[in-house]
C-alpha positions as CSV (number, residue, x, y, z in Angstrom):
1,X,4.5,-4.4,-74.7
2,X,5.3,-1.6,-72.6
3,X,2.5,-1.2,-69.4
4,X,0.7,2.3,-69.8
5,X,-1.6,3.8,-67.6
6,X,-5.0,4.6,-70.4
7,X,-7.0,7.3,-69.7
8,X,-9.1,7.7,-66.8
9,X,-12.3,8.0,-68.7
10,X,-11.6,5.3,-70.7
11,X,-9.4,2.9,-67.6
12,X,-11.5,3.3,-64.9
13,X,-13.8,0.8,-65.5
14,X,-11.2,-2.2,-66.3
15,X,-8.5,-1.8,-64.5
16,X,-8.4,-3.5,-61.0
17,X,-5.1,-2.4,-58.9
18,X,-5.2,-5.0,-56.2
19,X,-3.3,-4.4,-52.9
20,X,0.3,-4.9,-52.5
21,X,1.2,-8.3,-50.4
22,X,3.8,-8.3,-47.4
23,X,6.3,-11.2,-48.5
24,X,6.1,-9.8,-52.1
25,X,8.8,-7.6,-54.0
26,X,7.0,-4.6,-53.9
27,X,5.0,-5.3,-57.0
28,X,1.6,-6.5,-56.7
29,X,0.1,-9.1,-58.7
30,X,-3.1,-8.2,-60.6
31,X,-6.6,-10.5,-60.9
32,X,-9.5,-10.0,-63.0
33,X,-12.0,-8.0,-61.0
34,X,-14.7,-10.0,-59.8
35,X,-18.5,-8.9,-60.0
36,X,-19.9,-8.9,-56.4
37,X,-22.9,-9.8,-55.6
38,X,-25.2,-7.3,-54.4
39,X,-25.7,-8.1,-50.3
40,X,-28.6,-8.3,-49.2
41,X,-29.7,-6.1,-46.0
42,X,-30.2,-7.2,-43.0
43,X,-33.2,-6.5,-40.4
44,X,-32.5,-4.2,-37.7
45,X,-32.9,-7.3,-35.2
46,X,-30.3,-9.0,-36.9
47,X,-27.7,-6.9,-37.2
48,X,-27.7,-6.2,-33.6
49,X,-27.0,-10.0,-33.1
50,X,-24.7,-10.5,-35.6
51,X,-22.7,-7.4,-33.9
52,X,-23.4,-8.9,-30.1
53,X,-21.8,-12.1,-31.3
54,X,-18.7,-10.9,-33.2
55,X,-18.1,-8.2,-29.9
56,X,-18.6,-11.1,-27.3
57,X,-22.2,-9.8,-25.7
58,X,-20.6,-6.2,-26.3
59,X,-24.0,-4.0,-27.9
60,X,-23.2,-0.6,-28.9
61,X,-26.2,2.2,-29.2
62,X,-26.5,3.3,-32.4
63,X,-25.4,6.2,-32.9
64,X,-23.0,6.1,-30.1
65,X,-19.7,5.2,-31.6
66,X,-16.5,7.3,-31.5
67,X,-17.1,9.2,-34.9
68,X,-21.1,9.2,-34.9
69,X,-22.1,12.5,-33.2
70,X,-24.7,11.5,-30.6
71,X,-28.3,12.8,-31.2
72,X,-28.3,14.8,-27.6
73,X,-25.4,17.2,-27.9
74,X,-26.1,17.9,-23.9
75,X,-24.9,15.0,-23.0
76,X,-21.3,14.6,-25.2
77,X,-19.2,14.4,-22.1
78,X,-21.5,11.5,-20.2
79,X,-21.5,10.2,-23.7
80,X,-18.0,10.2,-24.3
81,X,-17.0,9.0,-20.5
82,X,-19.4,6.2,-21.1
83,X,-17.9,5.1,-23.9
84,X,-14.4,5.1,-22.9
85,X,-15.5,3.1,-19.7
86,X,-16.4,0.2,-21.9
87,X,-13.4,0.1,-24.1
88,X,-11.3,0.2,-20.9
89,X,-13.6,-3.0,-19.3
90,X,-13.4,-4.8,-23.0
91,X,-9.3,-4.6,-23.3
92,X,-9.1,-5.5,-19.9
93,X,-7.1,-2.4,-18.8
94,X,-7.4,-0.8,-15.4
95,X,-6.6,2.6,-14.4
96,X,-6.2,4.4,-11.0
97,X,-8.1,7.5,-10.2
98,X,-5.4,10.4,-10.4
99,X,-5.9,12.4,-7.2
100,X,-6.6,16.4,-8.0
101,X,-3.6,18.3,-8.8
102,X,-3.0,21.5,-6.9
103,X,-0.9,24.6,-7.9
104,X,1.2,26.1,-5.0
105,X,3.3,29.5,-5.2
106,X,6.4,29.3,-7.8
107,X,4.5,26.8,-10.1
108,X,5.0,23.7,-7.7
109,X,2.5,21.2,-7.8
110,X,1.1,19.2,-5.0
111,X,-1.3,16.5,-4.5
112,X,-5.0,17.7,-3.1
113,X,-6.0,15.8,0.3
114,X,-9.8,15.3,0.6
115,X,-11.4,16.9,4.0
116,X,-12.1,13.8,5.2
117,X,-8.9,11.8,4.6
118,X,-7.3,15.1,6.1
119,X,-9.4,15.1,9.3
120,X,-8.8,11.3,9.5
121,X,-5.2,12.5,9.9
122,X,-5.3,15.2,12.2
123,X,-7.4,12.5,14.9
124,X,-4.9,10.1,14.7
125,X,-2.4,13.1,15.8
126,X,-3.8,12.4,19.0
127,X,-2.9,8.4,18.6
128,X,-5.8,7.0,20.3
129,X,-5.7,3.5,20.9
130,X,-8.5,2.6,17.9
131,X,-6.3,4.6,15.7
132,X,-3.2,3.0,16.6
133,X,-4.8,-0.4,15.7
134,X,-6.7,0.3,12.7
135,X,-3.8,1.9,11.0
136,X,-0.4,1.5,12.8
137,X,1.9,2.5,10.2
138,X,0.1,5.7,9.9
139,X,-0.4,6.1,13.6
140,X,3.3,5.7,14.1
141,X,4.5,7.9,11.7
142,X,2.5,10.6,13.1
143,X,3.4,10.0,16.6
144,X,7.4,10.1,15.7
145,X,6.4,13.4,13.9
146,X,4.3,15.1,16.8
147,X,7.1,13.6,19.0
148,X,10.2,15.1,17.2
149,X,8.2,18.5,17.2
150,X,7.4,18.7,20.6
151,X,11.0,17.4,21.7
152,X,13.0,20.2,19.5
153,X,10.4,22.3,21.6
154,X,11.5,21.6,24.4
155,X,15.1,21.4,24.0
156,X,14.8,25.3,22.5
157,X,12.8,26.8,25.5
158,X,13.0,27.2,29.3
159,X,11.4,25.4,31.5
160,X,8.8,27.9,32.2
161,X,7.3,28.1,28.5
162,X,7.7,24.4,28.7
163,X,5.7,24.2,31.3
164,X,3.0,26.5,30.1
165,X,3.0,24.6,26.4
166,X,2.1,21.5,28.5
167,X,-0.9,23.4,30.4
168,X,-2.1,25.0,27.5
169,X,-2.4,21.2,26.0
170,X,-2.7,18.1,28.0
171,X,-2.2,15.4,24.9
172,X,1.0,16.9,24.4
173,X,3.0,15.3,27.0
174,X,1.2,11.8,26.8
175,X,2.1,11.9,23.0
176,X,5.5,13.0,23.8
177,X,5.9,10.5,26.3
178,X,4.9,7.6,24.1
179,X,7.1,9.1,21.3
180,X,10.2,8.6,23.9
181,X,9.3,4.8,24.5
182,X,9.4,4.2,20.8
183,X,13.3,6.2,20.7
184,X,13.9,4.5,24.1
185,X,13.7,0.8,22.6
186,X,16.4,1.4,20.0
187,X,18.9,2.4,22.8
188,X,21.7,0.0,23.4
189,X,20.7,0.4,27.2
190,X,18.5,2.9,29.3
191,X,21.1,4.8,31.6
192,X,18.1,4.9,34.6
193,X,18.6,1.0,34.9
194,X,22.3,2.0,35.9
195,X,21.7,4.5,38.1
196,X,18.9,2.0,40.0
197,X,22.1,0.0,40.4
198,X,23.8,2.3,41.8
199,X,21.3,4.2,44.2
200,X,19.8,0.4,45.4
201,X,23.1,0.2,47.1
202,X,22.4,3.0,49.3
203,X,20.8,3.0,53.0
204,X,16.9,2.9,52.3
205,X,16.3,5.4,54.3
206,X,17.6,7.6,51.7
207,X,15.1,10.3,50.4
208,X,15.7,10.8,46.4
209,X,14.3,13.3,44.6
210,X,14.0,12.4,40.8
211,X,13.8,15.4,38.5
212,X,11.8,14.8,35.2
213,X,10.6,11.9,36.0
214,X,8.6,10.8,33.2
215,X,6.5,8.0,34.3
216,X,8.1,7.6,37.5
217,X,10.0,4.4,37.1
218,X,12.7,5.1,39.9
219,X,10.4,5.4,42.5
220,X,8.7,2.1,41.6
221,X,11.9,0.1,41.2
222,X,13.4,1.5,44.9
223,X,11.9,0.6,48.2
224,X,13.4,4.0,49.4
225,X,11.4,7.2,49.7
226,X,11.0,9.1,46.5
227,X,10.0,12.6,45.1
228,X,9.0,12.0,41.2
229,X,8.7,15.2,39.9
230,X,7.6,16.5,36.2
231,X,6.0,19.1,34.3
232,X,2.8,16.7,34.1
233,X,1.7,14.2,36.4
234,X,1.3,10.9,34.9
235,X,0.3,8.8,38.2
236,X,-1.1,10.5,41.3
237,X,2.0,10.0,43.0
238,X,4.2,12.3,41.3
239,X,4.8,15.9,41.7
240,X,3.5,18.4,38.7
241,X,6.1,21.1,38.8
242,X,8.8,23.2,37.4
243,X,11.9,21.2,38.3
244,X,13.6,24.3,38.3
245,X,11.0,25.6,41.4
246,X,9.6,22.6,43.4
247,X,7.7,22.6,46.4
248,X,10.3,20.5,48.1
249,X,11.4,22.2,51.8
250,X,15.2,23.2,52.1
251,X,17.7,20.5,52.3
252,X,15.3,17.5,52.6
253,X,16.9,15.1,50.1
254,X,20.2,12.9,50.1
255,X,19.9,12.1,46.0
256,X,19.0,14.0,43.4
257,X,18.6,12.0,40.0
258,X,18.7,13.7,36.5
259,X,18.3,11.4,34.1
260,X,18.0,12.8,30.1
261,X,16.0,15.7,32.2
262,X,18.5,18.4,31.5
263,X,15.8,19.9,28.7
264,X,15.8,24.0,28.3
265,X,17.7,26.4,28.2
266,X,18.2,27.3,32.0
267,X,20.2,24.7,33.7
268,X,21.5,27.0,36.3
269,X,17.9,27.4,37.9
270,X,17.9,23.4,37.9
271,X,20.9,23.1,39.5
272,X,20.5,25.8,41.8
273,X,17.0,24.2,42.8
274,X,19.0,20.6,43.1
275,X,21.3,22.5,46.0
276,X,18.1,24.1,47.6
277,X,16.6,20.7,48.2
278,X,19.7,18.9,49.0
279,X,21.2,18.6,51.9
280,X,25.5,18.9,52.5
281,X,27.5,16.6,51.1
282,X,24.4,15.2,49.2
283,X,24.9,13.3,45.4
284,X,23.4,14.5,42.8
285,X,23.5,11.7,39.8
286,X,23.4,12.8,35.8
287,X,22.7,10.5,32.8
288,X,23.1,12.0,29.7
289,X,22.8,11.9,25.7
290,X,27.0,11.7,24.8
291,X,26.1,14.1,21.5
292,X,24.7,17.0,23.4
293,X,28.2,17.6,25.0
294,X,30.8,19.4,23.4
295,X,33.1,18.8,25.6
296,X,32.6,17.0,29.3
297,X,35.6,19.3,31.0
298,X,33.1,22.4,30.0
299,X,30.2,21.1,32.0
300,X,32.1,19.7,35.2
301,X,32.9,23.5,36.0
302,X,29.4,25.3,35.4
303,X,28.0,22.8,37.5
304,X,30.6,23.3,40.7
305,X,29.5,27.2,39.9
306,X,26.0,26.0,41.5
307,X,28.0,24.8,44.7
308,X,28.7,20.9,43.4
309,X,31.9,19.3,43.7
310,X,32.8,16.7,41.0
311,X,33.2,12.8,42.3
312,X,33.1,11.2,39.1
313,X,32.6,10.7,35.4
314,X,31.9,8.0,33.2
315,X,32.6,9.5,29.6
316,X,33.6,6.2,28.1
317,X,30.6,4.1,27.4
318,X,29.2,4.9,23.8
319,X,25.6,6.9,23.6
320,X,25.6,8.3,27.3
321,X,28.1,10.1,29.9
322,X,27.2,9.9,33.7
323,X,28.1,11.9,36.7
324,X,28.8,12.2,40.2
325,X,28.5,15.4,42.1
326,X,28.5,16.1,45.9
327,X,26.7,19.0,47.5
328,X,30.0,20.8,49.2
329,X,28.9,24.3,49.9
330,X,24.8,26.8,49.9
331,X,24.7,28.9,46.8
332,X,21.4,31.0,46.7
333,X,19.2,30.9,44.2
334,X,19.6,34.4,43.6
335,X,23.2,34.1,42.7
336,X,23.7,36.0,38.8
337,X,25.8,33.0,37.2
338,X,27.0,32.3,33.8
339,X,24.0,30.9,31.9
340,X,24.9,27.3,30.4
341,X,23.5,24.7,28.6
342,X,24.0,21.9,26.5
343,X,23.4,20.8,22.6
344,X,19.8,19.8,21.9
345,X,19.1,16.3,21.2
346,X,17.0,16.2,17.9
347,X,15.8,13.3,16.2
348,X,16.1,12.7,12.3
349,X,13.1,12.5,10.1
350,X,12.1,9.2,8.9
């Protein structure tokens, strides 16, 4: 007999369609519907402990699930929050706080800093020992970046804005200074440690004068009379000055040393200086970066210009060229020359 479908009216009250089964054919099998048994309720007390058992100590507020409006609409969002809070400690799950989300100009987006982690930042600019060992990483990242800044700085400008960047702040040369060590211990070698070589071989009564000095390591590794002079003073023996107008008297040195000093713009005024000071037929010693050059037979003549005779040059060894000049003839300072100088030595971001 063919299956029919009777009428609602009259097949609604004996037919049963039970649920279709996973591993079946498609077709569900059909039982005889079974009278239920009417449950019987359960106190308030007890359905709150049957729910705390089967939710593992979990209670739920009536009223408080996800489709049951709560009775304060004031407080939906608290409400809401609340609940989502426990779902995320029940499965377990853990999320990080997203920081704020800011909109910059052409629809860019960048990531809000709080005041105080931005403050935090800007003290550990000036690297301060307690910064430096709470948070090295940080600290060191800053100090390569304050360090690169100030070092394009000075590579860009004369010495006399130079030396007016350092008065107007102190820190500055300290954190440049500490920035230079850090570069300094990735050299293959230090070219002042060669040039102490060389100048330990003269007489000691040989009076240097050592131009940029930083913090004055010639003068403490010679027993000879020395001039350290720098934009700062590190040490309270050397010399805070314009290296390209010291207060050295006329022709009182036999050495002048520049060592990775040559920074600005107007190395004819250091020059010029260097034959002020020295006296004739005195040396005057360069170390510097091999990149900064573009080519060493270019510099050999606009230094002879400021009255120095080439001796010789060392343009072989990889990272640094050095040279030998001799003091051969007075060129005033007030002597219009070709200005000259050389490539600026700029570090790479990290």
């Amino acid at each position: 007999m063919p299956f029919e479908v009777p009428p609602w009216e009259d097949g609604a009250e004996i037919i049963d369609f039970m649920p279709m089964t996973s591993a079946g054919n498609g077709i569900g099998a059909t039982k005889k519907s079974k009278k239920k048994k009417p449950k019987k309720k359960k106190s308030k007390a007890a359905a709150e402990a049957e729910t705390a058992t089967a939710t593992g100590g979990f209670r739920y507020r009536p009223g408080g699930g996800p489709l049951a409006p709560p009775a304060d609409t004031s407080s939906d969002d608290e409400a809401d929050d609340e609940m989502r809070a426990m779902h995320k400690v029940r499965s377990g799950r853990v999320e990080k706080q997203r920081p704020p989300v800011q909109t910059m100009k052409g629809g860019k987006k960048q990531l809000g800093l709080k005041p105080e982690l931005a403050q935090a930042a800007l003290e550990a600019m000036e690297v301060t020992p307690a910064t430096a060992e709470a948070a090295p990483s940080l600290a060191n990242k800053l100090l390569g970046g304050r360090f690169r800044y100030i070092n394009e700085q000075l590579y860009t400008m004369n010495s006399h804005k130079a030396e007016a960047m350092f008065r107007s702040n102190a820190s500055a040369f300290d954190a440049y200074h500490a920035g230079y060590r850090q570069q300094m211990e990735k050299w293959p070698a230090n070219p002042l440690n060669r040039i102490i070589k060389t100048v330990k071989r003269l007489p000691k009564t040989t009076i240097i004068g050592d131009f940029g000095c930083g913090d004055g390591k010639l003068a403490q590794s010679l027993p000879n009379k020395v001039f350290s002079m720098d934009l700062v003073a590190s040490r309270g023996d050397i010399i805070a000055c314009n290296i390209a107008n010291t207060p050295l008297e006329p022709q009182c040195l036999d050495v002048a040393v520049y060592c990775l000093s040559l920074m600005g713009t107007n190395l004819n005024d250091f020059f010029l200086e260097a034959n002020r000071v020295l006296k004739l037929h005195g040396s005057l010693y360069i170390a510097e970066i091999q990149s900064r050059f573009e080519d060493a037979r270019d510099f050999v003549p606009s230094v002879g210009a400021c009255g120095f005779d080439l001796v010789k040059k060392d343009v072989a060894v990889n990272y640094f060229y050095f040279f030998h000049f001799k003091k051969m003839r007075h060129v005033d300072k007030a002597v219009k020359l070709k200005p000259f100088s050389l490539k600026p030595c700029l570090y790479r971001k990290r």
